[in-house]
ZAVEX-748993 format. One record per residue (C-alpha): x, y, z; residue in one letter. Coordinates in steps of 0.2 Angstrom, whole numbers, plus 5000, padded with zeros to 4 digits. Example, Ala and Ser with C-alpha at 12.3 -4.5 7.8 and 13.67 -1.06 7.14 Angstrom:
ZAVEX-748993
506249785039A
506849955036S
This chain:
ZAVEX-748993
545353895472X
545754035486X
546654135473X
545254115463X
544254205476X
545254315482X
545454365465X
543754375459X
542954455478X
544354525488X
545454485502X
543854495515X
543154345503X
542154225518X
543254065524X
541853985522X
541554005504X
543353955502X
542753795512X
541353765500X
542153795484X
543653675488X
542653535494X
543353545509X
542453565527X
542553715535X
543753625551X
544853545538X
545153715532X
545353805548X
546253665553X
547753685539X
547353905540X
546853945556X
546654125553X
546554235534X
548054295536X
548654115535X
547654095519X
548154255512X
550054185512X
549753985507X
548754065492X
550254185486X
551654075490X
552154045471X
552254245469X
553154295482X
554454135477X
554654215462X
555154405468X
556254335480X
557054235464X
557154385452X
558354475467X
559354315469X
559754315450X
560154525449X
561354515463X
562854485454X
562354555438X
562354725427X
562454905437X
562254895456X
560955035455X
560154975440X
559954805449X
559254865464X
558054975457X
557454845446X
557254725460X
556254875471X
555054895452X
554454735454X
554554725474X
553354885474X
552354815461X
551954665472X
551754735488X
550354895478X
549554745471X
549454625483X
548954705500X
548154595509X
549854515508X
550654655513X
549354675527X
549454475531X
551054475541X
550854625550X
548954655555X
549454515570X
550854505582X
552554435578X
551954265587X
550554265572X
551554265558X
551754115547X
553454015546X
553054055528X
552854225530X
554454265540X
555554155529X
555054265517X
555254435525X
557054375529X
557454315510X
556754475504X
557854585516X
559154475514X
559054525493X
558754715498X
560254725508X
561254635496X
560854735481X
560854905493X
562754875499X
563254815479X
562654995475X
563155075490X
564954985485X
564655085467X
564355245475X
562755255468X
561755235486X
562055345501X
562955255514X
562055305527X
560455215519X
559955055530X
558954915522X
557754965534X
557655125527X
557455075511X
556254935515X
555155065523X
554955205509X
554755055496X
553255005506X
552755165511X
552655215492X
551655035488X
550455065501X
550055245497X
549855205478X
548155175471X
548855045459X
550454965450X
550955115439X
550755255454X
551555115465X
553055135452X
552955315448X
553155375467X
554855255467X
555455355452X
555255495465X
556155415476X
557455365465X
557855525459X
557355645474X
556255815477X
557755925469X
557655975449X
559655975449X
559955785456X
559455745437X
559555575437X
561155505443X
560655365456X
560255415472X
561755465482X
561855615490X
């Protein structure tokens, strides 16, 4: 039902409507999501589950590069199209965050750094690159986007750099 709403109205969709058309009162709802941002991650669970499982399965398979990048598509993909997400776990302080939420933040990193140091292995990543540092320009570039296919065009960018002669031989440098 919240996906529903959230899907039809936006993120900013009023609890209470939620409430209403769940059958639910407006304490038993607050009492199981005290605040949106505790909504915004029950109601998304299942999709964010699934992206951590996609990374799980490409770890050990195919080109390290190849892997990861397919693993940041769909990462950037997510975070470009689900926002208020995005924006769930970090609008609060750290004491805010769902249990949820930070299990899956560490799963997600966990998977980026995996897949970074496979392709870092290969020589097809610069080893100076940190998952943080990876992390931040993939979100960077989902945030910035307007939408799914700039959220994966400006990763293409990123992929392959600024620099017409870099052609497209992964991204070490």
């Amino acid at each position: 039902m919240a996906r529903e709403l959230s899907d039809e109205r936006g993120p900013g969709v009023a609890l209470d409507e939620v409430a209403r058309r769940a059958g639910v009162g407006n304490a038993t709802l607050y009492r199981h999501f005290p605040t949106r941002s505790d909504l915004i991650v029950a109601v998304y669970a299942d999709e964010v589950e699934a992206l951590c499982e996609k990374g799980a399965a490409l770890i050990d398979g195919g080109s390290a590069v190849e892997a990861l990048f397919a693993w940041l598509d769909d990462f950037v993909v997510h975070v470009a199209t689900k926002r208020a997400l995005a924006f769930a776990g970090t609008e609060n302080s750290d004491e805010r965050r769902t249990a949820l939420f930070d299990q899956w933040h560490r799963s997600m990193r966990a998977i980026a750094q995996e897949l970074l140091v496979r392709a870092q292995r290969s020589g097809d990543a610069n080893a100076d690159l940190t998952v943080d540092d990876l992390l931040a320009l993939t979100n960077a570039t989902a945030i910035a986007a307007t939408g799914a296919e700039e959220a994966r065009r400006l990763l293409r960018i990123m992929r392959h750099g600024f620099a017409g002669d870099q052609g497209s031989a992964g991204f070490a440098g």
